[in-house]
C-alpha positions as CSV (number, residue, x, y, z in Angstrom):
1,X,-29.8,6.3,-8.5
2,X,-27.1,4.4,-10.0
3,X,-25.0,7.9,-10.2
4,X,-25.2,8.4,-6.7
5,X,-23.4,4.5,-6.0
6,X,-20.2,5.7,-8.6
7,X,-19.9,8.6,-6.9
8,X,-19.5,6.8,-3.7
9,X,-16.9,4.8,-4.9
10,X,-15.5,6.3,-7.8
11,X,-12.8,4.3,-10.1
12,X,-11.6,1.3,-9.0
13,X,-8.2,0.0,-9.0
14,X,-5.9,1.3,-12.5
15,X,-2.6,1.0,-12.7
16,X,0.0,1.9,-9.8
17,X,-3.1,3.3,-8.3
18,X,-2.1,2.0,-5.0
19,X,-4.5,3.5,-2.5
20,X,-7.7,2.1,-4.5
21,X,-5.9,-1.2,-4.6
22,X,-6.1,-1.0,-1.5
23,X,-9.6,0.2,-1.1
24,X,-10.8,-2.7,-3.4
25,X,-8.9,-5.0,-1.4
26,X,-10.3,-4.7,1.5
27,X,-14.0,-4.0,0.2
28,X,-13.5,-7.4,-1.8
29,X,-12.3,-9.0,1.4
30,X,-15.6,-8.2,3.1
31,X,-17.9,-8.3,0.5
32,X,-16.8,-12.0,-0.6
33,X,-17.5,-12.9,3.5
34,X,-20.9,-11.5,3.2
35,X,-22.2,-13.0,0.4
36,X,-21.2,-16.5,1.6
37,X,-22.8,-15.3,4.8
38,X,-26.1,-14.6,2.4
39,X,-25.8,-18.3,1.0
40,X,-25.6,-19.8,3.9
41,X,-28.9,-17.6,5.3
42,X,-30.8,-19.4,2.6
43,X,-29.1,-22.6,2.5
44,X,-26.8,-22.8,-0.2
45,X,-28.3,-21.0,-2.7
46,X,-27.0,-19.2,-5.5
47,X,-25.7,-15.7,-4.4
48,X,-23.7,-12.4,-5.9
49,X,-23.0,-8.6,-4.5
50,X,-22.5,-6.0,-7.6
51,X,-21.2,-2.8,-6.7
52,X,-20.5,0.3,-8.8
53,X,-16.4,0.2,-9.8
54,X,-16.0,2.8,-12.1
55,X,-17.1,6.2,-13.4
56,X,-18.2,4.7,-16.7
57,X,-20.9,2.4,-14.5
58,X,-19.2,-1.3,-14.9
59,X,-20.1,-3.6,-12.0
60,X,-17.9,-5.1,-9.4
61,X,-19.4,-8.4,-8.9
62,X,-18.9,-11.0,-6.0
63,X,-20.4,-14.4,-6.4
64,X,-20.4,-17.8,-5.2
65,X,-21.5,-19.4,-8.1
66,X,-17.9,-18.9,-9.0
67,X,-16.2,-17.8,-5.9
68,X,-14.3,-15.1,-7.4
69,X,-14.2,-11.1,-7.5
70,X,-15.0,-10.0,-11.2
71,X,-16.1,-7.1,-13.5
72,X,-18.2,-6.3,-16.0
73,X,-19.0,-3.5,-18.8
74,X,-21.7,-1.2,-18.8
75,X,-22.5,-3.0,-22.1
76,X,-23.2,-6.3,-20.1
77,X,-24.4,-5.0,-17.0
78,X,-27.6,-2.1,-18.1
79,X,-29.6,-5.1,-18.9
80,X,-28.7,-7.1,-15.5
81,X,-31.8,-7.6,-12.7
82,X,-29.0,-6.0,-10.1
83,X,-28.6,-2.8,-12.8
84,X,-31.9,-2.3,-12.8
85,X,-32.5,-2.7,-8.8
86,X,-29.7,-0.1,-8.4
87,X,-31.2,2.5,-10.9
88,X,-34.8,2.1,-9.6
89,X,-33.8,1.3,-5.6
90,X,-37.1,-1.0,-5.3
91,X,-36.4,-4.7,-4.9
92,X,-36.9,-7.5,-7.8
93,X,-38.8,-10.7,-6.9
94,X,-39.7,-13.6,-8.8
95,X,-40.9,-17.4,-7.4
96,X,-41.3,-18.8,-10.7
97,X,-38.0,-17.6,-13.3
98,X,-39.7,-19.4,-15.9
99,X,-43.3,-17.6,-16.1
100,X,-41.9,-14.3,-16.0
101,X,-39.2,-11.8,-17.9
102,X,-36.4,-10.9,-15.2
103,X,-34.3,-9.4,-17.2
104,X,-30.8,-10.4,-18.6
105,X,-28.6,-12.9,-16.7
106,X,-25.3,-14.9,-18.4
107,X,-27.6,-17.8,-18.5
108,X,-31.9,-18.1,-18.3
109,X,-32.6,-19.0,-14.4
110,X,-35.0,-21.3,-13.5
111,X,-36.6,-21.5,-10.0
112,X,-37.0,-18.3,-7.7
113,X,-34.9,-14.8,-7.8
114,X,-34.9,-12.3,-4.8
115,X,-32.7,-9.1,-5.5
116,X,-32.9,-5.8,-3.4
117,X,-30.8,-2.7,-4.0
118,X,-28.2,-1.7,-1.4
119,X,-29.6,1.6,0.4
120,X,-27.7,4.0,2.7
121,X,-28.5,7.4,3.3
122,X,-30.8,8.3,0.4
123,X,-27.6,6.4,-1.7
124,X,-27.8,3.5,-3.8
125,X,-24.4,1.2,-2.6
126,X,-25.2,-1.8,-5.1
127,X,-27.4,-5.1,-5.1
128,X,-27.9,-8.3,-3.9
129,X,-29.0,-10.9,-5.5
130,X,-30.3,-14.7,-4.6
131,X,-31.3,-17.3,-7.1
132,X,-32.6,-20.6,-5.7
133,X,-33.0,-23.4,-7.7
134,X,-36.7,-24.4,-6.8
135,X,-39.7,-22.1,-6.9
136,X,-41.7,-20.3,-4.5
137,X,-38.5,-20.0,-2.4
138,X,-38.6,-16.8,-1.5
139,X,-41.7,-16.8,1.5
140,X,-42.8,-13.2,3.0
141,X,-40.2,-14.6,6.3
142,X,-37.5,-15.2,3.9
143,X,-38.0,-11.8,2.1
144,X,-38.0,-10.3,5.7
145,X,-35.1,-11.9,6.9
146,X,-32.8,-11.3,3.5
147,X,-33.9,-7.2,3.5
148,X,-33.1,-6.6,6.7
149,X,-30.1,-9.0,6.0
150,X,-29.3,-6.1,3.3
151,X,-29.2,-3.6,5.4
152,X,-26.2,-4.4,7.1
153,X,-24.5,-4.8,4.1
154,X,-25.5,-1.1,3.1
155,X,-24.5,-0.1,6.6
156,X,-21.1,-2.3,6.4
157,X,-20.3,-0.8,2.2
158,X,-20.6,2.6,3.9
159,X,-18.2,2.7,7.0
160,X,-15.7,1.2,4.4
161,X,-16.2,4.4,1.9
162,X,-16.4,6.9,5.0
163,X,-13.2,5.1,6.3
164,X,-12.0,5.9,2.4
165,X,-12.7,9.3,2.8
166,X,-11.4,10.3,6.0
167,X,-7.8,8.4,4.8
168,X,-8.0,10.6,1.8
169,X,-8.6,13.8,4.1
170,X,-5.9,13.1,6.1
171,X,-2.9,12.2,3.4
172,X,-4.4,15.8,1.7
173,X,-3.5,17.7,5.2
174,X,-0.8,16.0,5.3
175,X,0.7,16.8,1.6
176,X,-0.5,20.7,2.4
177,X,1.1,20.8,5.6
178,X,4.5,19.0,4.0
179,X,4.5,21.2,0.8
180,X,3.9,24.1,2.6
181,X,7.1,23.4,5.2
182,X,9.0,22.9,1.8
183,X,9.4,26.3,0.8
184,X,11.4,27.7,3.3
185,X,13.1,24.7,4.1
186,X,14.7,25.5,0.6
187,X,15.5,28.6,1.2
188,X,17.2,27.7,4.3
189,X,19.4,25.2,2.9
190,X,20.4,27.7,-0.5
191,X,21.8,30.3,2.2
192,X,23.3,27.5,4.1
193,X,25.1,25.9,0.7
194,X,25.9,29.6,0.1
195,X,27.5,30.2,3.1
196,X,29.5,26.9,2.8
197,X,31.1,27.8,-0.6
198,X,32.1,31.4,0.7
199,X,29.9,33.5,-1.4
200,X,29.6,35.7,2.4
201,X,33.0,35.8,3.1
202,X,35.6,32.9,4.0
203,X,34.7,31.1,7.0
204,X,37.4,29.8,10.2
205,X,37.4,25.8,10.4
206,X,35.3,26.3,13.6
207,X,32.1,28.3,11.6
208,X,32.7,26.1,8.7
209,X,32.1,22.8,10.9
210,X,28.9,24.8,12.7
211,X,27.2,25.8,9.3
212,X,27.9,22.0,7.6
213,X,26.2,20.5,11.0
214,X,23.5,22.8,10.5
215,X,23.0,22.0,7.0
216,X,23.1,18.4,8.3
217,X,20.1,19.0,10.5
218,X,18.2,20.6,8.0
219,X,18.6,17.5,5.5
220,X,17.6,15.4,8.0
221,X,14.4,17.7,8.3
222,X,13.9,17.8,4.4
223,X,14.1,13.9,4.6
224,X,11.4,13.9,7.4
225,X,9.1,16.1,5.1
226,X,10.0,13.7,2.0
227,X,8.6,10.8,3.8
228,X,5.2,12.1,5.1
229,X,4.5,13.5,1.7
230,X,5.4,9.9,-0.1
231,X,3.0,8.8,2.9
232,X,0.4,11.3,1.9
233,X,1.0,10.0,-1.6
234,X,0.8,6.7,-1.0
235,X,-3.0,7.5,0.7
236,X,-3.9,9.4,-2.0
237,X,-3.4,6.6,-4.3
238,X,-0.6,9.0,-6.6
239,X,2.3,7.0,-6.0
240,X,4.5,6.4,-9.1
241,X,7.8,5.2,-10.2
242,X,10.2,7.0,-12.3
243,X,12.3,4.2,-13.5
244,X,15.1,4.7,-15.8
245,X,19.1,2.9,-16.1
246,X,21.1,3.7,-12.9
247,X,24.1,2.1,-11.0
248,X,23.6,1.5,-7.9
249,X,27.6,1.8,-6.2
250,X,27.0,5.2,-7.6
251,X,23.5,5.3,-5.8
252,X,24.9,3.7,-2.3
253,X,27.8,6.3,-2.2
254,X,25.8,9.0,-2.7
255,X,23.4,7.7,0.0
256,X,26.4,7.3,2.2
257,X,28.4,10.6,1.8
258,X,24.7,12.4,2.7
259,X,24.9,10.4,6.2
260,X,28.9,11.0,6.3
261,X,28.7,13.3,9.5
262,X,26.3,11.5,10.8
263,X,28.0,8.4,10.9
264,X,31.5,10.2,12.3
265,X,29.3,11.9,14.9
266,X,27.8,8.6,16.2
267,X,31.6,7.0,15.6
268,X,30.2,4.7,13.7
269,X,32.2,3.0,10.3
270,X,30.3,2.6,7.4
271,X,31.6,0.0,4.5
272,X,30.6,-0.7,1.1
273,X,30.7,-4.1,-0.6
274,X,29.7,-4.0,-4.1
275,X,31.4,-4.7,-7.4
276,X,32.5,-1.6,-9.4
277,X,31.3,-3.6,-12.2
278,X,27.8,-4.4,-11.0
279,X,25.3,-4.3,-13.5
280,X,22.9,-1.0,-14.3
281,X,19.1,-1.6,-13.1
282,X,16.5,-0.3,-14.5
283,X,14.7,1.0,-11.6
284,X,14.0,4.6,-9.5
285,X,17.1,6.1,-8.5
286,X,15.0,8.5,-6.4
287,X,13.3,6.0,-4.5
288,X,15.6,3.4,-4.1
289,X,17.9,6.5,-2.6
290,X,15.0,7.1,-0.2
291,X,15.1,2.8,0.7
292,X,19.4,3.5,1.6
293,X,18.7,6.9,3.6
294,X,16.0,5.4,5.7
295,X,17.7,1.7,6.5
296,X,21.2,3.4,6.5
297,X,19.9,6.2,9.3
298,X,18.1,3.6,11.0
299,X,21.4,1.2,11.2
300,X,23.2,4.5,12.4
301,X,20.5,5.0,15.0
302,X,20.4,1.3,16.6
303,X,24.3,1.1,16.2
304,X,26.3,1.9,19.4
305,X,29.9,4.2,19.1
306,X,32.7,1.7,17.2
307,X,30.1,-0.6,15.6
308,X,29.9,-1.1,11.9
309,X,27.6,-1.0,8.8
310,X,28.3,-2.7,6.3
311,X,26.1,-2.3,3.0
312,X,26.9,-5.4,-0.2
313,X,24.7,-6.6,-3.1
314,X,24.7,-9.2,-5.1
315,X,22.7,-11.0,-8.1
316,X,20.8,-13.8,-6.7
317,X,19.7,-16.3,-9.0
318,X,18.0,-19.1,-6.8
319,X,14.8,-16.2,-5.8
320,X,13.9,-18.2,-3.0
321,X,14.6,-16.3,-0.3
322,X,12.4,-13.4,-1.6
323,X,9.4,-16.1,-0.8
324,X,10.5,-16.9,2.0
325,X,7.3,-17.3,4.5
326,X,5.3,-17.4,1.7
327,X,3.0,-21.2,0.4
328,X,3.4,-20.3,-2.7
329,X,7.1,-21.8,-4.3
330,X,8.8,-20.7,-7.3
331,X,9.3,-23.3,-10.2
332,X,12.1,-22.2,-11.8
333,X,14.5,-19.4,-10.2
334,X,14.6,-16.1,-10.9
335,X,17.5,-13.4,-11.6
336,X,17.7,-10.6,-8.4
337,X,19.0,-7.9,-6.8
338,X,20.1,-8.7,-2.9
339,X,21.2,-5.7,-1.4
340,X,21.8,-6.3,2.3
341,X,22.4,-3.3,4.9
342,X,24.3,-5.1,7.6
343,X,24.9,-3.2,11.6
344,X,26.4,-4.4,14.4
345,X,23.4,-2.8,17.0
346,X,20.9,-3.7,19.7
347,X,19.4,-5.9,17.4
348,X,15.4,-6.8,17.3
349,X,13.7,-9.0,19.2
350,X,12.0,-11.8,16.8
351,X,8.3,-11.1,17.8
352,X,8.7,-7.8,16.2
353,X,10.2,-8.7,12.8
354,X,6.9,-8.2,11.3
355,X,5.5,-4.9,12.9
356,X,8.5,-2.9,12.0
357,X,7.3,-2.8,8.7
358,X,3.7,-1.0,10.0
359,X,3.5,3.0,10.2
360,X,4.8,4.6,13.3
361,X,5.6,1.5,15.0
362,X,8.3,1.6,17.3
363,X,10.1,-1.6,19.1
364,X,8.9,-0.8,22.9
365,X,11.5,-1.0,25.5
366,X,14.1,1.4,23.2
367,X,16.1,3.9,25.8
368,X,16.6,7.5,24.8
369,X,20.1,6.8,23.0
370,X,18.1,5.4,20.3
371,X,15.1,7.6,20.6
372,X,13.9,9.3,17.5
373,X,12.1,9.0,14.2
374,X,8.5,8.6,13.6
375,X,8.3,5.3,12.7
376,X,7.9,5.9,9.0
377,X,11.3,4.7,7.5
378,X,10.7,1.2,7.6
379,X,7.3,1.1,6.2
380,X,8.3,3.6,3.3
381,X,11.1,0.5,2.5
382,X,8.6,-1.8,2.1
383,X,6.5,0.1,-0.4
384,X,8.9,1.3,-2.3
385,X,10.4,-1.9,-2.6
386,X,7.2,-3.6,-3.1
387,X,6.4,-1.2,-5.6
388,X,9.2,-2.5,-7.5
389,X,7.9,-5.9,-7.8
390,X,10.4,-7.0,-4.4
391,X,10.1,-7.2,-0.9
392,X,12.2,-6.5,2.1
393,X,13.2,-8.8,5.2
394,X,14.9,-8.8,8.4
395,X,17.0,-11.0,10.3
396,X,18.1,-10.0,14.1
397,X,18.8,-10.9,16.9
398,X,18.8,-8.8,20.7
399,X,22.4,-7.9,20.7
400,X,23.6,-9.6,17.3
401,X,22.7,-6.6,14.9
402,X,20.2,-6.2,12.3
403,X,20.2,-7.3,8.4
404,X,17.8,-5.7,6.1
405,X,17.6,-7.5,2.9
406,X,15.7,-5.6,-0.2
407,X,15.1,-8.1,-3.2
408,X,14.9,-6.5,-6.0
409,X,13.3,-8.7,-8.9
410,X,13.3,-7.8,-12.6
411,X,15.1,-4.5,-13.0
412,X,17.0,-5.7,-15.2
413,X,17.1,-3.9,-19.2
């Protein structure tokens, strides 16, 4: 029985294992709601959720004895009433702790002890347990009540792996569909470098300018590709960072010369403010190119002909604007990166400063000079960035421009 539960859920979060972060996170959001909704059901007592977290069988354990989320060994738990539930599926029941072994707990129980194994579909999803402090607690009414109580939860535990699964099927479809349009997207842009450098004959100024736009266009469609396969990874839980020294003028140039026609088609200047001199990071230069494409293209998209972009960095010591609509406050200040992509556009209404950031959300009311993109770019940022132990804010304004503001904690050698 207790195979079938770590199957379910297979390994819980490791590393930069972002998708099962996220899983946990929100299983652990509900699970800690239930189980104070279980205490509550039998007034106060003493109640925990165990569910499976990991392929070697340690238990995930939610309690309000000491209202936090916790794990523990196969070595602790094989002993535990909730282990033995789970293996066997049939409920435990004791109204007198003291008469009776009930198996191992972290300390002996007195009173009464009701625990009944999670069941879905011929699956075993965990346990629940209740402990109340007095005996003969647990009346056939309150047995009723609590199992049926349980079922819920089983119901509940399974939408949240089902919803697990189907996010896993999709970022798979969407990596095989990506990788798939890779192939001869490279082959297109070889014969179109090719072509460029004269290796089929010398070109007029005319076919020259026709075959770099069209190499434009097909970057711009690579870049589209990039980001639904870091999406896809991102669901899949295989995101990583490559991080190693790089210099980020170098990095911003190279960001801007990829976006140089792009910019002179949309008449549009593009400055950069940082110091020759500015200190290596220790970060990844391919990702934190991906962060300057997508906040660069989208100040080139929301900028009108003549307006400007101007992109500066600096090392911020105070760290408090990185917090900033956050409670918690930081007690001595930290060393940063600020890097700051600056436009003069259309600007963003306030209300929307905080949806941007969500996948394939687009500010309503946009006309069709502006239309474009899939509403990925943004939210790529704020992993990335995230991912790097920063965040990313905006400040705007309708008809003021935008500011994007990456912070960039600790990439410092």
């Amino acid at each position: 029985m207790i195979s079938n539960v770590v199957a379910a859920y297979g390994s819980g979060p490791q590393g930069n294992n972002v998708l099962a972060s996220q899983e946990w996170r929100k299983i652990d959001e509900v699970l800690v709601q239930t189980v104070q909704q279980a205490s509550r059901l039998m007034d106060g007592a003493a109640c925990r959720i165990v569910v499976p977290e990991q392929e070697s069988g340690s238990l995930r354990v939610y309690a309000t004895e000491t209202n936090a989320v916790f794990s523990l060994s196969l070595i602790q738990t094989q002993h535990y009433i909730e282990y033995q539930v789970m293996t066997n599926g049939q409920p435990f029941l004791s109204n007198d702790c003291g008469q009776e072994t009930i198996g191992y707990t972290e300390q002996p129980l007195t009173g009464s002890v009701f625990c009944v194994p999670l069941l879905y579909d011929a699956r075993c999803l965990g346990a629940l347990r209740i402990h109340c402090a007095q005996r003969d607690a647990f009346a056939p009414v309150a047995i009723q009540r609590l199992s049926a109580f349980a079922e819920q939860v089983s119901i509940t535990i399974a939408c949240l792996i089902e919803a697990r699964e189907a996010t896993r099927a999709r970022a798979t479809f969407l990596s095989m569909v990506a990788h798939e349009l890779r192939s001869p997207l490279n082959a297109i842009n070889g014969y179109l470098d090719l072509t460029l450098a004269g290796t089929g004959g010398e070109l007029t100024e005319q076919q020259h300018e026709f075959i770099q736009r069209a190499r434009a266009g097909s970057e711009h469609l690579y870049t589209l590709l990039e980001d639904l396969l870091l999406i896809s990874r991102v669901d899949a839980g295989q995101m990583r960072l490559n991080k190693s020294i790089i210099y980020l003028p170098e990095l911003v140039a190279s960001a801007v010369e990829e976006l140089e026609l792009t910019a002179i088609d949309h008449g549009v200047s593009i400055t950069i403010e940082i110091a020759e001199n500015f200190p290596p990071l220790f970060a990844d230069a391919i990702r934190l190119q991906q962060v300057l494409r997508n906040l660069i293209s989208n100040a080139l998209r929301f900028t009108p002909s003549t307006g400007k972009i101007i992109i500066s960095a600096y090392i911020d010591q105070s760290g408090e604007e990185s917090r900033r609509g956050e409670e918690e406050l930081l007690e001595q200040p930290i060393k940063q990166v600020k890097l700051r992509i600056q436009d003069t556009g259309i600007g963003i209404p306030p209300e929307f400063h905080a949806r941007i950031f969500e996948r394939f959300f687009q500010v309503p009311g946009h006309n069709a000079m502006i239309a474009g993109g899939q509403g990925l770019g943004l939210a790529i940022v704020k992993k990335i960035v995230e991912l790097h132990g920063g965040n990313v804010v905006v400040e705007s304004a309708p008809a003021q421009g935008s500011s994007f503001i990456c912070f960039l904690p600790c990439l410092f050698q």
